[in-house]
Backbone and ligand atoms as CSV (ligand in chain L), in Angstrom:
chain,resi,resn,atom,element,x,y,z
A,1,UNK,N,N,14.938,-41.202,94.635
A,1,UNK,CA,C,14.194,-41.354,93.379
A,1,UNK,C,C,12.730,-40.972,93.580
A,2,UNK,N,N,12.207,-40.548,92.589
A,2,UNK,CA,C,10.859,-40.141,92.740
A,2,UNK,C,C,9.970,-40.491,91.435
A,3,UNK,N,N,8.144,-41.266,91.688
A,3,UNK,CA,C,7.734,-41.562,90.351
A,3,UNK,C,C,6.594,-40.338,90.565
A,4,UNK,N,N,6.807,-40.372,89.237
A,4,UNK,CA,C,5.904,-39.154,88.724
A,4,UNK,C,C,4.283,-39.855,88.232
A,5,UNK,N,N,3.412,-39.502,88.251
A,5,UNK,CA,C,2.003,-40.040,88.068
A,5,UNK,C,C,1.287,-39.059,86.953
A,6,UNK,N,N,1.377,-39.094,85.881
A,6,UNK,CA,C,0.866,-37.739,85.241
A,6,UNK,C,C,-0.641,-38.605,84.846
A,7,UNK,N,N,-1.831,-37.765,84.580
A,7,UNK,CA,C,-2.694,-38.364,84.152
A,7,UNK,C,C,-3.374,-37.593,83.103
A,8,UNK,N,N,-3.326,-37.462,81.690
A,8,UNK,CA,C,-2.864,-36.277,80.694
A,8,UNK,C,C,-4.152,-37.006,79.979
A,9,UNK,N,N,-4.566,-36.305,79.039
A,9,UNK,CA,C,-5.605,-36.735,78.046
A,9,UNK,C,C,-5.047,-37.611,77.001
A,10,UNK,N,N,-6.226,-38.256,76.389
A,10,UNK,CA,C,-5.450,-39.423,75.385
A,10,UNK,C,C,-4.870,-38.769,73.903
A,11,UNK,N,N,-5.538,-37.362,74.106
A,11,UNK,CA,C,-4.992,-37.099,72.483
A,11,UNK,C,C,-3.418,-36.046,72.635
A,12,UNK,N,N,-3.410,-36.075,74.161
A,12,UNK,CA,C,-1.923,-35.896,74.352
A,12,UNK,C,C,-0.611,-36.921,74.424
A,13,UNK,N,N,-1.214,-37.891,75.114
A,13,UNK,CA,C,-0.235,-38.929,75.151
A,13,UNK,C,C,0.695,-39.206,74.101
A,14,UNK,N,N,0.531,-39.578,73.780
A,14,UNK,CA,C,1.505,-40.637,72.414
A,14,UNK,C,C,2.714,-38.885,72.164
A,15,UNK,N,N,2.534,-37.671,71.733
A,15,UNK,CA,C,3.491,-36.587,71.787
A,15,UNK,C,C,4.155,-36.969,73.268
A,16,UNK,N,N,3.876,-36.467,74.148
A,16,UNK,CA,C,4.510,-36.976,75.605
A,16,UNK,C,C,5.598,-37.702,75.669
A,17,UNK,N,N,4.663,-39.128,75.664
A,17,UNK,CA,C,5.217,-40.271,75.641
A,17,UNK,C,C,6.834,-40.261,74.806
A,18,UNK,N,N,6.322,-39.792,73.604
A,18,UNK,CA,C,7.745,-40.224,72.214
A,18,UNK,C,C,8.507,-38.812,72.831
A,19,UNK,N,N,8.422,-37.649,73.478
A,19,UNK,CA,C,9.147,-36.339,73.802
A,19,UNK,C,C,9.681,-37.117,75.005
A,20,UNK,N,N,9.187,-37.531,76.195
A,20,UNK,CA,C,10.006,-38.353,77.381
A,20,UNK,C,C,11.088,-39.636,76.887
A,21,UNK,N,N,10.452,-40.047,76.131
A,21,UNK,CA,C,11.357,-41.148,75.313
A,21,UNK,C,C,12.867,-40.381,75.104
A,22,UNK,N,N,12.820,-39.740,74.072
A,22,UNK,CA,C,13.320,-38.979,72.903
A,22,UNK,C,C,14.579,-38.415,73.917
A,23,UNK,N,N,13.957,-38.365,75.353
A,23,UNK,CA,C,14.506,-37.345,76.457
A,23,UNK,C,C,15.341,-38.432,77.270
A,24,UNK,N,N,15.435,-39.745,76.666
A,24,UNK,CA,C,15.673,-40.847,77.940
A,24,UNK,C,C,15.074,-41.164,79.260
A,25,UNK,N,N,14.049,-40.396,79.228
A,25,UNK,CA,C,12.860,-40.762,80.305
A,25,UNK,C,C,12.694,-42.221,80.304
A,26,UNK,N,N,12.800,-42.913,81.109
A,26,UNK,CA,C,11.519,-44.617,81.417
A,26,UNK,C,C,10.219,-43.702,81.705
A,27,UNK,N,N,9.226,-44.388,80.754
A,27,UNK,CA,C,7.665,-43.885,80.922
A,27,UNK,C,C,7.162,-45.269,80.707
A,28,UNK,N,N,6.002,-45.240,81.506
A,28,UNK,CA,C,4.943,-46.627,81.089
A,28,UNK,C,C,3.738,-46.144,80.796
A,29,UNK,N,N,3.259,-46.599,80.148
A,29,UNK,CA,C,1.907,-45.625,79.909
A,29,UNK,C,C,0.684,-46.585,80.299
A,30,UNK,N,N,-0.814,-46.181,80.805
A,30,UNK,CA,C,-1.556,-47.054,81.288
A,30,UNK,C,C,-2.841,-46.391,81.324
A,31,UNK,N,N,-4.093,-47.384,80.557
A,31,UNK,CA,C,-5.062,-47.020,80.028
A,31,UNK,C,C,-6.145,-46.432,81.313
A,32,UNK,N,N,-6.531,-45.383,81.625
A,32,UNK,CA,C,-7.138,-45.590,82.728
A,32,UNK,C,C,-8.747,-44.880,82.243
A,33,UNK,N,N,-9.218,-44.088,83.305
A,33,UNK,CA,C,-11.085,-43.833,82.970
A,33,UNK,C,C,-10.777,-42.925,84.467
A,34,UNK,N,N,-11.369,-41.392,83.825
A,34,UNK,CA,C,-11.838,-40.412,84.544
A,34,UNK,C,C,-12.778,-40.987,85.668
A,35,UNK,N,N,-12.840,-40.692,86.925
A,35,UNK,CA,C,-14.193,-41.178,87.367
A,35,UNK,C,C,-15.479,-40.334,87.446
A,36,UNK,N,N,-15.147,-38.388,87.184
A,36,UNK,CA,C,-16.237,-38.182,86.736
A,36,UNK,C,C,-16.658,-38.069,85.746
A,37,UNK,N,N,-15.954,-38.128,84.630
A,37,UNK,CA,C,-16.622,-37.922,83.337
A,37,UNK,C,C,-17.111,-39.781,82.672
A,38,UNK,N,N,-16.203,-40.382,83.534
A,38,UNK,CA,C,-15.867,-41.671,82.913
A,38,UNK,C,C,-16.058,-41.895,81.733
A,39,UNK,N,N,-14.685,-41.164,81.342
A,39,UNK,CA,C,-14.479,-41.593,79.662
A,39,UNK,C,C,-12.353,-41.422,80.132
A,40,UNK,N,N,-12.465,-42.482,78.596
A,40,UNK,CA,C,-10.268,-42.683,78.969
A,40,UNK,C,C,-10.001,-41.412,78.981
A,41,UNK,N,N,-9.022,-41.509,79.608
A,41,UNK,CA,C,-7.818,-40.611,80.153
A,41,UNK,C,C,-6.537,-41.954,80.477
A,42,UNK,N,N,-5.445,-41.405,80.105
A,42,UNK,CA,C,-3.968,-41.954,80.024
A,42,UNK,C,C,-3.084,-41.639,81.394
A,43,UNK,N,N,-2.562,-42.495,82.003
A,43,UNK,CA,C,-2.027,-42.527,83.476
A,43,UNK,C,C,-0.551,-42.640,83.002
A,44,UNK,N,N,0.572,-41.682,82.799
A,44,UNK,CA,C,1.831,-42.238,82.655
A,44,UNK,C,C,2.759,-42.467,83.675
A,45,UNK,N,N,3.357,-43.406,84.175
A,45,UNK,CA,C,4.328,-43.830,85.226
A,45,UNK,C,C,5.591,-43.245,84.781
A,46,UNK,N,N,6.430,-42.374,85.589
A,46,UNK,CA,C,7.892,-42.136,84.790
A,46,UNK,C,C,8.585,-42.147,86.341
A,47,UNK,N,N,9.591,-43.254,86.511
A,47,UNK,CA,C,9.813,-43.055,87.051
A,47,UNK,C,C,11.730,-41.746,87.166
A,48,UNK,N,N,11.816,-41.574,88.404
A,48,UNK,CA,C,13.042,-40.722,87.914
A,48,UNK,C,C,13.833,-40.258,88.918
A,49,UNK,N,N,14.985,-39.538,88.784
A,49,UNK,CA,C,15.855,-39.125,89.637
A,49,UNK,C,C,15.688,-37.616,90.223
A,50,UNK,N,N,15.376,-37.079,91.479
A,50,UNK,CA,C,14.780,-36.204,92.219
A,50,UNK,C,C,15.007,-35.084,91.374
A,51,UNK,N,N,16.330,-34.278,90.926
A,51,UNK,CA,C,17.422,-33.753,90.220
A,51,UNK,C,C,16.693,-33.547,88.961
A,52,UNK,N,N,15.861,-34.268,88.591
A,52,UNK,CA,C,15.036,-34.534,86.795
A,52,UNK,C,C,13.656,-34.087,87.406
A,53,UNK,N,N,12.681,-34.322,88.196
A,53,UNK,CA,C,12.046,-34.147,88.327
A,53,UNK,C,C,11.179,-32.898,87.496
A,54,UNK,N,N,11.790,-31.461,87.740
A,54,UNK,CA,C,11.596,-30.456,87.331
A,54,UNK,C,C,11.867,-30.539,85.639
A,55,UNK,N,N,12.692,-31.228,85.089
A,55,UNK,CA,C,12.726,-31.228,83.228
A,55,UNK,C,C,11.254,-32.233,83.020
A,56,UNK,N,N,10.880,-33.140,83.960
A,56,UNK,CA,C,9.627,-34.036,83.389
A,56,UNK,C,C,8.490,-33.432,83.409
A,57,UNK,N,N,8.309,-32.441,84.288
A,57,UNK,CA,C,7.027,-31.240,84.679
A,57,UNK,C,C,7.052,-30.573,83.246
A,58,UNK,N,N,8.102,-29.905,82.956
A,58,UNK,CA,C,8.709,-29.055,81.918
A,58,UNK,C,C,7.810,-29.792,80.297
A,59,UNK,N,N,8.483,-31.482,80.476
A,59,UNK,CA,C,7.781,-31.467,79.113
A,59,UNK,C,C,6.392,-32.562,79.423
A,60,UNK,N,N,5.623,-32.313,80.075
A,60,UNK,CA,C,4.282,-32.263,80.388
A,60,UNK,C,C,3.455,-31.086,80.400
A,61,UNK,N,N,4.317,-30.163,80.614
A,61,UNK,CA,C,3.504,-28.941,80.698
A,61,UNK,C,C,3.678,-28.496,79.062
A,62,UNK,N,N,4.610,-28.340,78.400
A,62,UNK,CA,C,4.669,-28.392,76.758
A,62,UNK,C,C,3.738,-28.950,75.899
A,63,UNK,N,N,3.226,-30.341,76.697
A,63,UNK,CA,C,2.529,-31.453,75.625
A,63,UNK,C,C,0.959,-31.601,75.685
A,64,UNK,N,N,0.578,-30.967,77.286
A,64,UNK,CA,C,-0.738,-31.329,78.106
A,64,UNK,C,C,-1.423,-30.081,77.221
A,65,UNK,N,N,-2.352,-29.741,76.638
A,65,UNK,CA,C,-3.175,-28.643,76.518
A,65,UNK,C,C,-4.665,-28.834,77.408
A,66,UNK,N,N,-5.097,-27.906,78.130
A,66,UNK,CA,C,-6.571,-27.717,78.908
A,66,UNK,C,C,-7.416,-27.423,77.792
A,67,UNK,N,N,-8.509,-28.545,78.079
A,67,UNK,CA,C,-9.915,-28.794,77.008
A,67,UNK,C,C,-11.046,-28.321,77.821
A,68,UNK,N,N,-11.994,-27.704,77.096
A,68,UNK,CA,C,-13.567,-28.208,77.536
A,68,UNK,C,C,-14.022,-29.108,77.071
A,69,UNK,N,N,-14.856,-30.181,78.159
A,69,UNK,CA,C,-15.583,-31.326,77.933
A,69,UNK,C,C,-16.759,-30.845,78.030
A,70,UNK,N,N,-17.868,-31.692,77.515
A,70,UNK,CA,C,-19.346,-31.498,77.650
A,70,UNK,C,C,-19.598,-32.725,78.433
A,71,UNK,N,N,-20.189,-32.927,79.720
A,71,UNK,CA,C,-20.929,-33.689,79.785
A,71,UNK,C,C,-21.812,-33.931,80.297
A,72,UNK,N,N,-22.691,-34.973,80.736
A,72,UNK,CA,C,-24.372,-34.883,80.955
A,72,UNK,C,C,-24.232,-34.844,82.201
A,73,UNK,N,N,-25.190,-33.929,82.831
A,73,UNK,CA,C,-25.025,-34.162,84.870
A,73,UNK,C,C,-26.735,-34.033,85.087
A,74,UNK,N,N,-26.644,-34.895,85.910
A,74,UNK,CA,C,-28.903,-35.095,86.367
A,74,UNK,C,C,-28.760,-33.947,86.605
A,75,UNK,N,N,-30.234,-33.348,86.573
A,75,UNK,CA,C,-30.777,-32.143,87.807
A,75,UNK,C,C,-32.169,-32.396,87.704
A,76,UNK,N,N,-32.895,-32.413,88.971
A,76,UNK,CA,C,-33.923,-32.577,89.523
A,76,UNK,C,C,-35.099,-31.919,88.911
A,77,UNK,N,N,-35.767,-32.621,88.372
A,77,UNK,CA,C,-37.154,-31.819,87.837
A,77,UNK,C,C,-37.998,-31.375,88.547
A,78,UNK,N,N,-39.411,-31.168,88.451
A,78,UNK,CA,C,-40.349,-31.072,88.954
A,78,UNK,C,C,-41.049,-32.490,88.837
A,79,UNK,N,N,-42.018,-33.085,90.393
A,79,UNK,CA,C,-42.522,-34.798,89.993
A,79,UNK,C,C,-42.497,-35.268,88.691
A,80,UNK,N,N,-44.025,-34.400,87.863
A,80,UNK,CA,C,-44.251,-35.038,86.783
A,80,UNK,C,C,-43.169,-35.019,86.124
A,81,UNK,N,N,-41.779,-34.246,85.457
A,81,UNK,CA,C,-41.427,-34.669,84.569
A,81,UNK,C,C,-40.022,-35.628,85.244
A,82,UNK,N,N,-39.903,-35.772,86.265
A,82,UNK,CA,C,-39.154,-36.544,87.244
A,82,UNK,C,C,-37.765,-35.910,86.315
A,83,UNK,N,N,-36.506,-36.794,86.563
A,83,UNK,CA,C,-35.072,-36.447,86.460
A,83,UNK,C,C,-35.229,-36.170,84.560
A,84,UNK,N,N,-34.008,-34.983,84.422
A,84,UNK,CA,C,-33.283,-34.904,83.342
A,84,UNK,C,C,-31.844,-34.758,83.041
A,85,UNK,N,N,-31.339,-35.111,81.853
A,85,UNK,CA,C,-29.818,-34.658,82.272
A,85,UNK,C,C,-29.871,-33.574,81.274
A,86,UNK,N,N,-28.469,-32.577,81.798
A,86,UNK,CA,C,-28.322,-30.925,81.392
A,86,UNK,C,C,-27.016,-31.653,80.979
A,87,UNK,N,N,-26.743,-30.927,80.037
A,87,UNK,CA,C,-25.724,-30.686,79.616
A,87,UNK,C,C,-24.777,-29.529,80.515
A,88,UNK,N,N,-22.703,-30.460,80.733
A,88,UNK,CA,C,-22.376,-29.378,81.567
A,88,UNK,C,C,-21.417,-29.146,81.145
A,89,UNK,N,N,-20.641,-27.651,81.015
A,89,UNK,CA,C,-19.088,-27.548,80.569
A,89,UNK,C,C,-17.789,-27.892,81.681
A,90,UNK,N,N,-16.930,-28.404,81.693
A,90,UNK,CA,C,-15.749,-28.872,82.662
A,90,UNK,C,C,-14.467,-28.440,81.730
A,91,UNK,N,N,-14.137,-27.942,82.636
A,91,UNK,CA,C,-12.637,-28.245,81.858
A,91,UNK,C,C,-11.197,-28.963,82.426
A,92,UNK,N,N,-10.916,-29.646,81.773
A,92,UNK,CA,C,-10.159,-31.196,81.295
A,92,UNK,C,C,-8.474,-30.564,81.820
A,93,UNK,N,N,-7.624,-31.206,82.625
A,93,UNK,CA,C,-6.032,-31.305,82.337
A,93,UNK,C,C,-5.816,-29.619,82.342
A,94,UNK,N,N,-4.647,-29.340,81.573
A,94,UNK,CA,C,-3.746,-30.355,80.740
A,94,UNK,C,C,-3.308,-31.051,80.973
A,95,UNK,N,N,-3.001,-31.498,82.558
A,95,UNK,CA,C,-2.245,-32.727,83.532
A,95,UNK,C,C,-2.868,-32.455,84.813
A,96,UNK,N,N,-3.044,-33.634,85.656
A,96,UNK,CA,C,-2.837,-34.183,86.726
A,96,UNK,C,C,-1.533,-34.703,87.105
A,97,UNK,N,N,-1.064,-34.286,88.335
A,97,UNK,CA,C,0.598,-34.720,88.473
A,97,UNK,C,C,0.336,-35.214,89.722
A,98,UNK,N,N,0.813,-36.036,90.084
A,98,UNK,CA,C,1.433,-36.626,91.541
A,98,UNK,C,C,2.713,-36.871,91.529
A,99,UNK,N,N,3.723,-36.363,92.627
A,99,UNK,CA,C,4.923,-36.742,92.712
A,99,UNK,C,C,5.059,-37.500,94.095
A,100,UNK,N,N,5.815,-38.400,93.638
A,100,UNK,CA,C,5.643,-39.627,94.871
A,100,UNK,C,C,7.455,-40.218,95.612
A,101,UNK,N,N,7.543,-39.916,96.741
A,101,UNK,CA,C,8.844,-40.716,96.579
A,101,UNK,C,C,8.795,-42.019,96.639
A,102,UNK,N,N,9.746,-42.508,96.085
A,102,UNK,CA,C,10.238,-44.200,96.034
A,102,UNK,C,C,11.099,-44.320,97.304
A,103,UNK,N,N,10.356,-45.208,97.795
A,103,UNK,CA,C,11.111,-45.891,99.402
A,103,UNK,C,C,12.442,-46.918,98.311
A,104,UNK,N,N,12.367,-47.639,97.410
A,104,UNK,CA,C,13.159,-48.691,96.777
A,104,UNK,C,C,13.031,-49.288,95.516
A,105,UNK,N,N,14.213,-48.974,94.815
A,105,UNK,CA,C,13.903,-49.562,93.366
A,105,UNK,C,C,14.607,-50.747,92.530
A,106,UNK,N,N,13.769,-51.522,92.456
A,106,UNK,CA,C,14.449,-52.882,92.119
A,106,UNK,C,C,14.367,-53.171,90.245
A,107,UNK,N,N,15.692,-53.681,89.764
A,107,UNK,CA,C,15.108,-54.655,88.449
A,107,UNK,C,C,15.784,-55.717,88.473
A,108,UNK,N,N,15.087,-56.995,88.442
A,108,UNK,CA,C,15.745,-57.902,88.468
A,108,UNK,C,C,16.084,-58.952,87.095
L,1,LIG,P1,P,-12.330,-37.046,85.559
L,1,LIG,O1,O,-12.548,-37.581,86.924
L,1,LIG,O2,O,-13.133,-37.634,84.454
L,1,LIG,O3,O,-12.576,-35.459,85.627
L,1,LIG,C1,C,-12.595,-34.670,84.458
L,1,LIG,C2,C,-12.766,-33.210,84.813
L,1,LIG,O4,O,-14.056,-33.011,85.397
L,1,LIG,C3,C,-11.757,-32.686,85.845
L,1,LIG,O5,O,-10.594,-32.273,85.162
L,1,LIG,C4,C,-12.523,-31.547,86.501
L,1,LIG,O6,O,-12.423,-30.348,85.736
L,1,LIG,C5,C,-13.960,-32.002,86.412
L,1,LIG,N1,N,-14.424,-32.606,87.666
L,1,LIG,C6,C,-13.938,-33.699,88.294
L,1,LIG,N2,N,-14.637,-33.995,89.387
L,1,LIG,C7,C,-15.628,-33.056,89.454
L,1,LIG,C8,C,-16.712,-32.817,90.360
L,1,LIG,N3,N,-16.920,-33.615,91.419
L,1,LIG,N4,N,-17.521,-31.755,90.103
L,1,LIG,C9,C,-17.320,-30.954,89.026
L,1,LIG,N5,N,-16.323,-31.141,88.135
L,1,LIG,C10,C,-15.486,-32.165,88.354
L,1,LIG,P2,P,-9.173,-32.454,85.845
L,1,LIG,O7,O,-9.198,-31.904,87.242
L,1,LIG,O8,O,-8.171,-31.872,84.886
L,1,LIG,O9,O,-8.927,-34.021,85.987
L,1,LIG,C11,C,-8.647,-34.840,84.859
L,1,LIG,C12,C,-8.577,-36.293,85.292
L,1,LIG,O10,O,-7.505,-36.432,86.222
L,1,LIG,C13,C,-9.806,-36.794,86.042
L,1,LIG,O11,O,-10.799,-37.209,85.136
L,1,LIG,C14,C,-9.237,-37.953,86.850
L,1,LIG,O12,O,-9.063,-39.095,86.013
L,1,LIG,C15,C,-7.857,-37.427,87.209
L,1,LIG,N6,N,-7.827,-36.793,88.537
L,1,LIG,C16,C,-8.091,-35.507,88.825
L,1,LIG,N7,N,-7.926,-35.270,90.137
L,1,LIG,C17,C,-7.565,-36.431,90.692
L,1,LIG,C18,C,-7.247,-36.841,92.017
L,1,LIG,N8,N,-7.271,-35.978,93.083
L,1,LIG,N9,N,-6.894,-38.128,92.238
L,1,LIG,C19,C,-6.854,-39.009,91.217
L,1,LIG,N10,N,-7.137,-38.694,89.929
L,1,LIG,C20,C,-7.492,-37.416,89.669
């Protein structure tokens, strides 16, 4: 068995989520925070059977679209006007994936 770790933007989730559903996927979904932009981003847990793996990529890659973000990054002034922040472009997803194996899976 293997869990999948997707970490997808929030205005993707909820499509995902109800398409893995829809698919008989187990998904958990879990609120998390970028650490460089630190703003939410959505962490979904699915866990699954090795064999599936490749259909869960499939509809992550369908649902995830790649964004540009704006956001503020210091850069060093000159003394007098000491620090400012610049505005910076990044671009976002459409997914972060980790595939992980499961040593053991329990429900009790
Ligand atoms: P954030 O950490 O908020 O990163 C948002 C986006 O900012 C990243 O998009 C990337 O394009 C850019 N970025 C991140 N760190 C940077 C840096 N040190 N310098 C310049 N640009 C940087 P993604 O790569 O698509 O990542 C989206 C989100 O996925 C990340 O949000 C983070 O929550 C997660 N993530 C990405 N890589 C990860 C990793 N190796 N381990 C754990 N989580 C990760």
């Amino acid at each position: 068995m293997k869990l999948v770790v997707a970490i997808v933007h929030d205005e993707d989730a909820h499509d995902l989520v109800l398409a893995l559903s829809e698919s008989k996927f187990g998904v958990t979904k879990l609120a998390s925070t970028g650490g460089f932009l630190r703003s939410g981003n959505t962490t979904l847990l699915i866990g699954v059977e090795a064999g599936l793996v490749e259909q869960v990529l499939e509809k992550i890659k369908e649902n995830c679209k790649v964004r540009k973000e704006i956001t503020a990054s210091s850069a060093m002034m000159s003394e007098a006007s000491g620090f400012m922040t610049m505005p910076m472009e990044v671009t976002v997803g459409g997914a972060t994936v980790f595939v992980l194996d499961v040593a053991s899976h329990f429900k009790f």
